[in-house]
OpenMM code with the backbone's topology and positions (N, CA, C; nanometers):
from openmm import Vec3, app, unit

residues = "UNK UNK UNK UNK UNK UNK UNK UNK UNK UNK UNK UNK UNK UNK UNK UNK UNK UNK UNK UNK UNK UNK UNK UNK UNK UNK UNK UNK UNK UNK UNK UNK UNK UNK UNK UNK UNK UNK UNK UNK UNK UNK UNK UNK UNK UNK UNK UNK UNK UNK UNK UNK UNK UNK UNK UNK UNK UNK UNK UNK UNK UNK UNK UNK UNK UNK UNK UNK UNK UNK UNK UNK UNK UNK UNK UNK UNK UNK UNK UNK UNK UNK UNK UNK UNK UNK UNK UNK UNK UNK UNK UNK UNK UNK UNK UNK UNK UNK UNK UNK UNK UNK UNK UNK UNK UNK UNK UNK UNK UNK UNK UNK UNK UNK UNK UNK UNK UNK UNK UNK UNK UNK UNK UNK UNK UNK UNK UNK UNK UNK UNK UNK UNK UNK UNK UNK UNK UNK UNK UNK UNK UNK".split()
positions = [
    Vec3(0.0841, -0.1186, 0.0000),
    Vec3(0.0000, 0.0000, 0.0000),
    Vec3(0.0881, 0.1243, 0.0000),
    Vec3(0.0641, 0.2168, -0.0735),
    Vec3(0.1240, 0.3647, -0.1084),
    Vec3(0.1332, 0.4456, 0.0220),
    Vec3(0.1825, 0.5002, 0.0512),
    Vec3(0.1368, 0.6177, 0.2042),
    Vec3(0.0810, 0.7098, 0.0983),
    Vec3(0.0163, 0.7561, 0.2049),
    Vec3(-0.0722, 0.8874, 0.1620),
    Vec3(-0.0103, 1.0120, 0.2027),
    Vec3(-0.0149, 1.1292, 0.1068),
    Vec3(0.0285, 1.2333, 0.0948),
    Vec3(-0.0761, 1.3594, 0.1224),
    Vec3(-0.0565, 1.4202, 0.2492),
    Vec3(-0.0962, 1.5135, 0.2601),
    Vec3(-0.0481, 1.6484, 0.2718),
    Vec3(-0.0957, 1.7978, 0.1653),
    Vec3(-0.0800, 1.8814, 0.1597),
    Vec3(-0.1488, 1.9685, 0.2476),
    Vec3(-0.0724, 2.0240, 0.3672),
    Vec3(-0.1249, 2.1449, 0.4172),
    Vec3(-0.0528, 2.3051, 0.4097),
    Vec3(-0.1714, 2.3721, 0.3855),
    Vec3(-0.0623, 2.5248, 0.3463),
    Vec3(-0.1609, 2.6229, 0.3642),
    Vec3(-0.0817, 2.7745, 0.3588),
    Vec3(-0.1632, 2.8844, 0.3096),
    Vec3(-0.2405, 2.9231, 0.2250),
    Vec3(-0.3734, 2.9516, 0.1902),
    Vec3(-0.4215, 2.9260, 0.0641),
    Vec3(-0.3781, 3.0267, -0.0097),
    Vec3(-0.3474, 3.0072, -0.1422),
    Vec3(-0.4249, 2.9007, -0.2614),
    Vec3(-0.2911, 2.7395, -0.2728),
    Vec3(-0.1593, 2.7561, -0.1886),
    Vec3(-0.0521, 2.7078, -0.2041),
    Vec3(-0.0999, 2.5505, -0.1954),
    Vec3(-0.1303, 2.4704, -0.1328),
    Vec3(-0.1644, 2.3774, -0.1105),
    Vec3(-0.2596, 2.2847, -0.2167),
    Vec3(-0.3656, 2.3562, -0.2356),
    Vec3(-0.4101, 2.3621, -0.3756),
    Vec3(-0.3405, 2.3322, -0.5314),
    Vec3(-0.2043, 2.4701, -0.5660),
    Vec3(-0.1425, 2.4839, -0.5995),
    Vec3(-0.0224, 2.3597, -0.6858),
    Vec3(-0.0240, 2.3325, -0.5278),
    Vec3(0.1243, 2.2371, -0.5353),
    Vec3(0.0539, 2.0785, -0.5635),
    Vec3(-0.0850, 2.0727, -0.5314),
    Vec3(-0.1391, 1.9468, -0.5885),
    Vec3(-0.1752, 1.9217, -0.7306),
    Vec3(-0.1944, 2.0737, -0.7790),
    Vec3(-0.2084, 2.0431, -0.9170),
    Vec3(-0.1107, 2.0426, -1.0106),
    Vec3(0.0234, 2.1331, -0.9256),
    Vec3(0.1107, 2.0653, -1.0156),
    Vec3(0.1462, 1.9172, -1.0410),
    Vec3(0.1306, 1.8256, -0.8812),
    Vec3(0.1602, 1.6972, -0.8860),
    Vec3(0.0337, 1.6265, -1.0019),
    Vec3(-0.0511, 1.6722, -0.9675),
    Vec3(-0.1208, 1.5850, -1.0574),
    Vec3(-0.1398, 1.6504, -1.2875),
    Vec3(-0.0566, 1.7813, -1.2976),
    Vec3(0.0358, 1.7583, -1.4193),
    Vec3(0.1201, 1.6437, -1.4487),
    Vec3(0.2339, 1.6050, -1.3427),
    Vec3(0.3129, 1.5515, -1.3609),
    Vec3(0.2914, 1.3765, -1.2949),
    Vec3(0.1771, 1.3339, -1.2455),
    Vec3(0.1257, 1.2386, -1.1936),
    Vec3(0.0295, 1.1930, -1.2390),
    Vec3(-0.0536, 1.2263, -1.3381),
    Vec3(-0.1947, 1.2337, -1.3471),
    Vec3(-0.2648, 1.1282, -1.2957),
    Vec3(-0.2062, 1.0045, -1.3226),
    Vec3(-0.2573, 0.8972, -1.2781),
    Vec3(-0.2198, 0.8867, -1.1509),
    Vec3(-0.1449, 0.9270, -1.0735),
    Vec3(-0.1646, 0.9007, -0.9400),
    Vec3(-0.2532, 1.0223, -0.8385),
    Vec3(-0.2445, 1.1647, -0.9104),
    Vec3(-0.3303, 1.3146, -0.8129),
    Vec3(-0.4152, 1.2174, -0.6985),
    Vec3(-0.5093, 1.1072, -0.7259),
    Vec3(-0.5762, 1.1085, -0.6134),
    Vec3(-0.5045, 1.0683, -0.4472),
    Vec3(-0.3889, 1.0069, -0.4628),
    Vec3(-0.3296, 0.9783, -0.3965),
    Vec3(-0.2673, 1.0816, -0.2740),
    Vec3(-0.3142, 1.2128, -0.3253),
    Vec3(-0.2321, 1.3476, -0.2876),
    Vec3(-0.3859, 1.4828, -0.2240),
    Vec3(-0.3562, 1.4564, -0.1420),
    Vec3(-0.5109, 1.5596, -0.0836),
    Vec3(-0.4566, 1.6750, -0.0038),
    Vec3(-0.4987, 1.7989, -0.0641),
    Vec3(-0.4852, 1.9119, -0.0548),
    Vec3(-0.5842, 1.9929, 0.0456),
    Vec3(-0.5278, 2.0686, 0.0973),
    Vec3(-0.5989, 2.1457, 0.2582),
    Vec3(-0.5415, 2.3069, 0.2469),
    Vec3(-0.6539, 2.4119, 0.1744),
    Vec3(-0.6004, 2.5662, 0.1774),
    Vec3(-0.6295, 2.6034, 0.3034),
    Vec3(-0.5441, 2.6456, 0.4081),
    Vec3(-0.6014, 2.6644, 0.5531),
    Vec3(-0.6533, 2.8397, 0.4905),
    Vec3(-0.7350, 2.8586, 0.5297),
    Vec3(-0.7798, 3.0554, 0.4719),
    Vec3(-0.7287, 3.1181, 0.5867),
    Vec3(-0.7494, 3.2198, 0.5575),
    Vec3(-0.6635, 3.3460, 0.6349),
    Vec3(-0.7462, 3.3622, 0.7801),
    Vec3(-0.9176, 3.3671, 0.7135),
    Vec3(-1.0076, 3.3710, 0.8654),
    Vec3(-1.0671, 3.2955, 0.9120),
    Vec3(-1.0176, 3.1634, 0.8365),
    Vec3(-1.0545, 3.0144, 0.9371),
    Vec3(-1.0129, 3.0263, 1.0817),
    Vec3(-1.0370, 2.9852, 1.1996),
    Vec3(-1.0033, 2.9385, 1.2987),
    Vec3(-0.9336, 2.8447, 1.2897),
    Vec3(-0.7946, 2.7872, 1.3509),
    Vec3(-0.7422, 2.6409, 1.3634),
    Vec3(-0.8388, 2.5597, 1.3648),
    Vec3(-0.9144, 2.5737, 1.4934),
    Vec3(-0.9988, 2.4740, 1.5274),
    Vec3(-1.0719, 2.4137, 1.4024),
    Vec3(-1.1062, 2.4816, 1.2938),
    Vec3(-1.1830, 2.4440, 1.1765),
    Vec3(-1.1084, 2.4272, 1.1100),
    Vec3(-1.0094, 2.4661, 1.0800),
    Vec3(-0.9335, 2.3993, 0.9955),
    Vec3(-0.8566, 2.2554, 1.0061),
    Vec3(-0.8255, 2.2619, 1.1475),
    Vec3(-0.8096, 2.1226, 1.1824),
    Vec3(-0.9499, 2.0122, 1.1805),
    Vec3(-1.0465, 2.0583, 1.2019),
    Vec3(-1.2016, 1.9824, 1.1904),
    Vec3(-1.1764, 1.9698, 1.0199),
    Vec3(-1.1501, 2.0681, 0.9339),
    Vec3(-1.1307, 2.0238, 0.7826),
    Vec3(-1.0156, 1.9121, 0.7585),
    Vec3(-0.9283, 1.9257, 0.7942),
    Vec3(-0.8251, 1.8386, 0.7463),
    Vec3(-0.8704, 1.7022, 0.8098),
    Vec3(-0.9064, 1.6711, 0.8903),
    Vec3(-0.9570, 1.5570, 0.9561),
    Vec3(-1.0807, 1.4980, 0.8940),
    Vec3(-1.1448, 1.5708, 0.8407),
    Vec3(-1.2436, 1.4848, 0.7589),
    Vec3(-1.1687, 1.4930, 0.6246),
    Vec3(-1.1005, 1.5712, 0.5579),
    Vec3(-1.0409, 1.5235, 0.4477),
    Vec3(-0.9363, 1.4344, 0.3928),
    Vec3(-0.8761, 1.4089, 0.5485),
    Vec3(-0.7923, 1.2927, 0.5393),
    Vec3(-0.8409, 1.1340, 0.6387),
    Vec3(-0.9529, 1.1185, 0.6338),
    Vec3(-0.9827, 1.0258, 0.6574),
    Vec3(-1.0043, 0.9239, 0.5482),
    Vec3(-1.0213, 0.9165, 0.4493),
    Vec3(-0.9353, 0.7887, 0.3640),
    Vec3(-0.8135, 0.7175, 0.3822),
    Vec3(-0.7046, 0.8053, 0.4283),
    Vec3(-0.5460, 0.7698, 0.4946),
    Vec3(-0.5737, 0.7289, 0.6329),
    Vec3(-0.6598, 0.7201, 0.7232),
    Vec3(-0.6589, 0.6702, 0.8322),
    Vec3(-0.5863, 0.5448, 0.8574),
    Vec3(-0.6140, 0.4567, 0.7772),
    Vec3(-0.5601, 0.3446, 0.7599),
    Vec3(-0.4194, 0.2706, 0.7692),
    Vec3(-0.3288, 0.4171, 0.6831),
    Vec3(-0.2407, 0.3520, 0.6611),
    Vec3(-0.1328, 0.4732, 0.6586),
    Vec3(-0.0044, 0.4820, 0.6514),
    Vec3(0.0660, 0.5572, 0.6376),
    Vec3(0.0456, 0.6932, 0.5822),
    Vec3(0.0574, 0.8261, 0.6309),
    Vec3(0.0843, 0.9361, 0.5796),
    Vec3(0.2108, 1.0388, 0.5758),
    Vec3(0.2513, 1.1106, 0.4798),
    Vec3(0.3345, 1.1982, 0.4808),
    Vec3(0.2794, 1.3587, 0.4689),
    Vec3(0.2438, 1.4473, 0.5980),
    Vec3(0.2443, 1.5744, 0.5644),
    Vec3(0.3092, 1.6389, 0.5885),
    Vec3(0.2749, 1.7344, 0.4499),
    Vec3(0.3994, 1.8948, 0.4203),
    Vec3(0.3208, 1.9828, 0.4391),
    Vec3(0.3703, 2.0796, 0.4814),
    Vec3(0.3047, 2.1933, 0.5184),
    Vec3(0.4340, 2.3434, 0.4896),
    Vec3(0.3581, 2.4184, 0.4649),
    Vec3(0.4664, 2.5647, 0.3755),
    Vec3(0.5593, 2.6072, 0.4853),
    Vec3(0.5110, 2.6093, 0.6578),
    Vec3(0.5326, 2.7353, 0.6961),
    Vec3(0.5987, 2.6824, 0.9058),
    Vec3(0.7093, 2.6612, 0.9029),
    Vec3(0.7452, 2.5797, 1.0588),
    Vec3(0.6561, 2.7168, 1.1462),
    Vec3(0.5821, 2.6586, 1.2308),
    Vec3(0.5160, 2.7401, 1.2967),
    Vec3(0.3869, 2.8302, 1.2876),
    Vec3(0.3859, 2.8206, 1.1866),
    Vec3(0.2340, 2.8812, 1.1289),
    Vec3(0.1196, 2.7907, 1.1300),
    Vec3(-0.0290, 2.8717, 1.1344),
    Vec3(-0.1072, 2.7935, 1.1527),
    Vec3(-0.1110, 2.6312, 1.0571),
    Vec3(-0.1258, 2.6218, 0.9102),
    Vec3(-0.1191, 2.5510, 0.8841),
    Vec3(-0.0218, 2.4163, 0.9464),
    Vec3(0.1202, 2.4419, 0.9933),
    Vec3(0.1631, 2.3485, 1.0349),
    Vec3(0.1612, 2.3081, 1.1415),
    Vec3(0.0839, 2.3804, 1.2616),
    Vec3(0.0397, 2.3776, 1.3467),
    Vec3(-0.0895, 2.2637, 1.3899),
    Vec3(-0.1995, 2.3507, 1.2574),
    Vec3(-0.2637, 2.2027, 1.2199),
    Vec3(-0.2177, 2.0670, 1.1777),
    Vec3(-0.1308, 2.0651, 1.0972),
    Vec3(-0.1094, 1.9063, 1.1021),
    Vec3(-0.0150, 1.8349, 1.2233),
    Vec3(0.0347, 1.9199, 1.3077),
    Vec3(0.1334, 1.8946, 1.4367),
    Vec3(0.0098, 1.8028, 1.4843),
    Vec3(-0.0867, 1.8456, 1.4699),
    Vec3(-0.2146, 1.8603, 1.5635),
    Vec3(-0.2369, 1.7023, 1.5206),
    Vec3(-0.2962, 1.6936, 1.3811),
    Vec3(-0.3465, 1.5916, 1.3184),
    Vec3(-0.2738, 1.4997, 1.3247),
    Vec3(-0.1015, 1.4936, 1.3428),
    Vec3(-0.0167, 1.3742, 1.3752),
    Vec3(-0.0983, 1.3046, 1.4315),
    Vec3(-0.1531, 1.3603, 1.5292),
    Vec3(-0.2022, 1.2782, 1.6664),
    Vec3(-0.2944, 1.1619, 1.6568),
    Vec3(-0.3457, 1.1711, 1.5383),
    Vec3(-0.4479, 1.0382, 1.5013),
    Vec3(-0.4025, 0.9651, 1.4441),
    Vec3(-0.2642, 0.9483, 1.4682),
    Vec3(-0.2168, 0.8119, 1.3565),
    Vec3(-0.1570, 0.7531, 1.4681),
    Vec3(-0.1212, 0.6258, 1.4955),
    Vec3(-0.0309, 0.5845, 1.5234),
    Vec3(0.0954, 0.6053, 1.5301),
    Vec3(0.2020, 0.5799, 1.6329),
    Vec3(0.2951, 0.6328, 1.6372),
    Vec3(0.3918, 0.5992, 1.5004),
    Vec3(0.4810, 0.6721, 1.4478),
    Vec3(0.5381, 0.6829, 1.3520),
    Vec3(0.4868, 0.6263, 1.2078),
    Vec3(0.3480, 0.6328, 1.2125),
    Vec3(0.2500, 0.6068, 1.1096),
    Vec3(0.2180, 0.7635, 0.9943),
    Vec3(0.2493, 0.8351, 1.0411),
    Vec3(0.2323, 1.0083, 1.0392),
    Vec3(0.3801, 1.0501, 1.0663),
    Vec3(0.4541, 1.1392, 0.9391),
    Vec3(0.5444, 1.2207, 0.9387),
    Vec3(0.5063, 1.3819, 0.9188),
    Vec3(0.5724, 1.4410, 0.9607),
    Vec3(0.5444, 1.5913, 0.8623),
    Vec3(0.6411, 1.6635, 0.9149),
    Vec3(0.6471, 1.7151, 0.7597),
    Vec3(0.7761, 1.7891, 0.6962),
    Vec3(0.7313, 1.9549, 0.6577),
    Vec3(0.7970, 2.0600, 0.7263),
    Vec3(0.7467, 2.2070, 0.6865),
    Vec3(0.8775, 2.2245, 0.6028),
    Vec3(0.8238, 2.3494, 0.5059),
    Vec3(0.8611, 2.4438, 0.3918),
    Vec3(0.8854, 2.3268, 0.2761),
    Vec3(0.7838, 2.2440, 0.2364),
    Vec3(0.7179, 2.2116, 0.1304),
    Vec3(0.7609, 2.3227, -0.0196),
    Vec3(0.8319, 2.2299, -0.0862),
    Vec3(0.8567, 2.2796, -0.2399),
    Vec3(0.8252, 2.1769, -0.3199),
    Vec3(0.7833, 2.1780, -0.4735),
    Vec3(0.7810, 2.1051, -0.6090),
    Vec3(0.8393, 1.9911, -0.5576),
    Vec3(1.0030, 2.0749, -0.6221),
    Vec3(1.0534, 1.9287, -0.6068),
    Vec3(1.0665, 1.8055, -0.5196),
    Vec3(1.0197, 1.8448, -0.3596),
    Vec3(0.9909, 1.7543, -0.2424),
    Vec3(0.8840, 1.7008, -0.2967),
    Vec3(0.7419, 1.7386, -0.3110),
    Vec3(0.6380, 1.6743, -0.3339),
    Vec3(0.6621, 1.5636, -0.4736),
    Vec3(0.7131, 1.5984, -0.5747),
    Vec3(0.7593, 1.4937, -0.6850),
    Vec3(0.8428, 1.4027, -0.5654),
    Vec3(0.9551, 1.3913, -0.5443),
    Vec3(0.9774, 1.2945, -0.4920),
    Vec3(0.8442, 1.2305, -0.3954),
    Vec3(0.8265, 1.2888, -0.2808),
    Vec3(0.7191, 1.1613, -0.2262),
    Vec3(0.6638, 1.1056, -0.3453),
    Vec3(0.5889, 1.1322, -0.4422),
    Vec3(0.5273, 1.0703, -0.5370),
    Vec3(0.5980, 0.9763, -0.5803),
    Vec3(0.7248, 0.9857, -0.6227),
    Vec3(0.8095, 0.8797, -0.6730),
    Vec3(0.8274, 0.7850, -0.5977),
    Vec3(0.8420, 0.8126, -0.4385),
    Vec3(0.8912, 0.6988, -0.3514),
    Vec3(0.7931, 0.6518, -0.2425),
    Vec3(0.6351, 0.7436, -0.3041),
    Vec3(0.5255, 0.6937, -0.2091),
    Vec3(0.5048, 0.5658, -0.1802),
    Vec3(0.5576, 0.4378, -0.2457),
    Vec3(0.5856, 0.3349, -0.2271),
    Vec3(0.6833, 0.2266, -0.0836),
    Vec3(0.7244, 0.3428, -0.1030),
    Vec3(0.8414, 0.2593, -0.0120),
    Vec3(0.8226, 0.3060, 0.1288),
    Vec3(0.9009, 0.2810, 0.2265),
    Vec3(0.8548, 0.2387, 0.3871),
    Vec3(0.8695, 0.4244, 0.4115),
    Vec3(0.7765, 0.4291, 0.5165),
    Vec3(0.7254, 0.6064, 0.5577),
    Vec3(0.8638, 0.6176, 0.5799),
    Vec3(1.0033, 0.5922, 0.6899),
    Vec3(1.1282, 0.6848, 0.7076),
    Vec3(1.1715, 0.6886, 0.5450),
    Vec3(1.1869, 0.5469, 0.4720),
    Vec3(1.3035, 0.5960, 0.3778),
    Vec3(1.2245, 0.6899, 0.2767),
    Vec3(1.0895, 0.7301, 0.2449),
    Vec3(1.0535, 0.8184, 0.1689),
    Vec3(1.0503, 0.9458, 0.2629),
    Vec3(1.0350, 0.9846, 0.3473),
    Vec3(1.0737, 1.0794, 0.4470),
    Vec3(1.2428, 1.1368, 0.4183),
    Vec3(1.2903, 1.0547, 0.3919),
    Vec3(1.5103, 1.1077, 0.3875),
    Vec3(1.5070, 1.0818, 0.2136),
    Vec3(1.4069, 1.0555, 0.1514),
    Vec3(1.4181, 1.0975, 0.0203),
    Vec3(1.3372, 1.2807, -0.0043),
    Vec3(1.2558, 1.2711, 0.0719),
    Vec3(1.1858, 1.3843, 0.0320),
    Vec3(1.2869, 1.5005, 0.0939),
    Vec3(1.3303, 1.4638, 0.2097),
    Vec3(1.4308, 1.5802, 0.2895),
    Vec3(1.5499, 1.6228, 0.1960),
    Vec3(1.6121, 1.4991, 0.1156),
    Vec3(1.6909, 1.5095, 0.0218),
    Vec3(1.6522, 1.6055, -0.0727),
    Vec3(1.5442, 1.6042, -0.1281),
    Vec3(1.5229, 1.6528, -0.2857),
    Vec3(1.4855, 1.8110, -0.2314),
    Vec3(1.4478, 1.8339, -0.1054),
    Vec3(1.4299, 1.9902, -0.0593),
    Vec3(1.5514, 2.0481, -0.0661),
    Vec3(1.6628, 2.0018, -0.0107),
    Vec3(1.7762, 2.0969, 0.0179),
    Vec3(1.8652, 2.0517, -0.1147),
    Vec3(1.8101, 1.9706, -0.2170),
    Vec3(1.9482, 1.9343, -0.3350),
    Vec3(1.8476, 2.0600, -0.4202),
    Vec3(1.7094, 2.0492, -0.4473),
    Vec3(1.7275, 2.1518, -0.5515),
    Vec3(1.6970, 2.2663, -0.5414),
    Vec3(1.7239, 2.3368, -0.3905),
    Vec3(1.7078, 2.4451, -0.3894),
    Vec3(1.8547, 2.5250, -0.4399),
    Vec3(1.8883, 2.5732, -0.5607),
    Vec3(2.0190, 2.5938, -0.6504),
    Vec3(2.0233, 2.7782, -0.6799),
    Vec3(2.0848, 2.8232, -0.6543),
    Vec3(2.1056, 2.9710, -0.7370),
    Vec3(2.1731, 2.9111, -0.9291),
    Vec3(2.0404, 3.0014, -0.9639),
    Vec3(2.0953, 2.9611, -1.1379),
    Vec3(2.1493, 3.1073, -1.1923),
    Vec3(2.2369, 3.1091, -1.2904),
    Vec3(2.3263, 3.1841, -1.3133),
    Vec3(2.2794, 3.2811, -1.4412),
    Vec3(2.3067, 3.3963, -1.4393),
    Vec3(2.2123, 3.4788, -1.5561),
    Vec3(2.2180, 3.4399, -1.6774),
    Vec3(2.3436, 3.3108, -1.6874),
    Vec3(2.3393, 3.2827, -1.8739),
    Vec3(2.2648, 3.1136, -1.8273),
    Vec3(2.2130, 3.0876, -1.7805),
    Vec3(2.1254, 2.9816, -1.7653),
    Vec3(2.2408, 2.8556, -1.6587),
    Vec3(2.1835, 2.7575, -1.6558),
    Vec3(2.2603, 2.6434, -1.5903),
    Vec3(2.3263, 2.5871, -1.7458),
    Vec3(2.4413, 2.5303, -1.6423),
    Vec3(2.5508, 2.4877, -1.7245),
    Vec3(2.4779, 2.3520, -1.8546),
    Vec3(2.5326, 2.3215, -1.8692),
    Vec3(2.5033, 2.2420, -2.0318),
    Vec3(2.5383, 2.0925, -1.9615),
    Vec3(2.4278, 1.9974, -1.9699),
    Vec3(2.4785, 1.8902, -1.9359),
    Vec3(2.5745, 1.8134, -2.0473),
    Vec3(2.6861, 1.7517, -1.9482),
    Vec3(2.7806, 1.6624, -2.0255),
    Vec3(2.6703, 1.5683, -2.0833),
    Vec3(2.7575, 1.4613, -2.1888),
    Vec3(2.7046, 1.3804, -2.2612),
    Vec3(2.6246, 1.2614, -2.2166),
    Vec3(2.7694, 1.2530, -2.0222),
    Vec3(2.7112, 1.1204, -1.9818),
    Vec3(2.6193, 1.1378, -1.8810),
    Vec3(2.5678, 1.2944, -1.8664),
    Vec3(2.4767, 1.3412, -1.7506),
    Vec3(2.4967, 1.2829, -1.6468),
    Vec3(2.3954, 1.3287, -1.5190),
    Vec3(2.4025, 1.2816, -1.4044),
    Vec3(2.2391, 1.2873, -1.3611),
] * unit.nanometer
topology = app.Topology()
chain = topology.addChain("A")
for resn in residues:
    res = topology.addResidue(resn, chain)
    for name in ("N", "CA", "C"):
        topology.addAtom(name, app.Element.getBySymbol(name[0]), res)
């Protein structure tokens, strides 16, 4: 069974970042459930939202990202850990692209090692690119 991927964020970001996954996923988007916390939600409701929207994953493994260490949104899912079983539920703040493609790629595999893949792909492609573009890949790439 896949872990389940949950997006929590500021709205429209959360939203956002699911539809890019499901550009580049199409066949998997349902796998990936998205939560815009709004500006004049209460926690309390927003955590009452995410909890009924992630009750399909009850079951079984989840991974949530959330935009913001300390902000409401990640606050809410601190919160929502709490209904999983212990180390059944990860979550990871300041959520980018390229993190969410990876979980997708490695939603398969056991919750830590897709957890130290996704941590990976946050801090490898966050890159300063150079005003005449990135360099030219060699022949035998990487």
């Amino acid at each position: 069974m896949d872990n389940g991927i949950l997006i929590i964020a500021h709205a429209p970001l959360a939203s956002a970042l699911r539809q890019g996954v499901a550009h580049v996923f199409p066949e998997a988007s349902a796998s990936v459930l998205a939560l815009d916390v709004q500006a004049q939600d209460a926690p309390e409701l927003s955590l009452a939202k995410a909890r009924d929207l992630c009750r399909p994953l009850q079951a079984g493994s989840v991974l949530i990202l959330t935009d913001l260490l300390g902000a409401t949104p990640c606050n809410v899912a601190l919160e929502l850990t709490k209904d999983w079983q212990s180390g059944q539920a990860r979550l990871v703040a300041g959520v980018n692209m390229p993190m969410l493609l990876r979980a997708m790629t490695y939603r398969g595999e056991a919750l830590p090692n897709m957890l130290q893949k996704v941590l990976a792909a946050g801090a490898q492609c966050i890159v300063e690119v150079p005003a005449d573009g990135p360099p030219a890949k060699s022949k035998g790439g990487t």
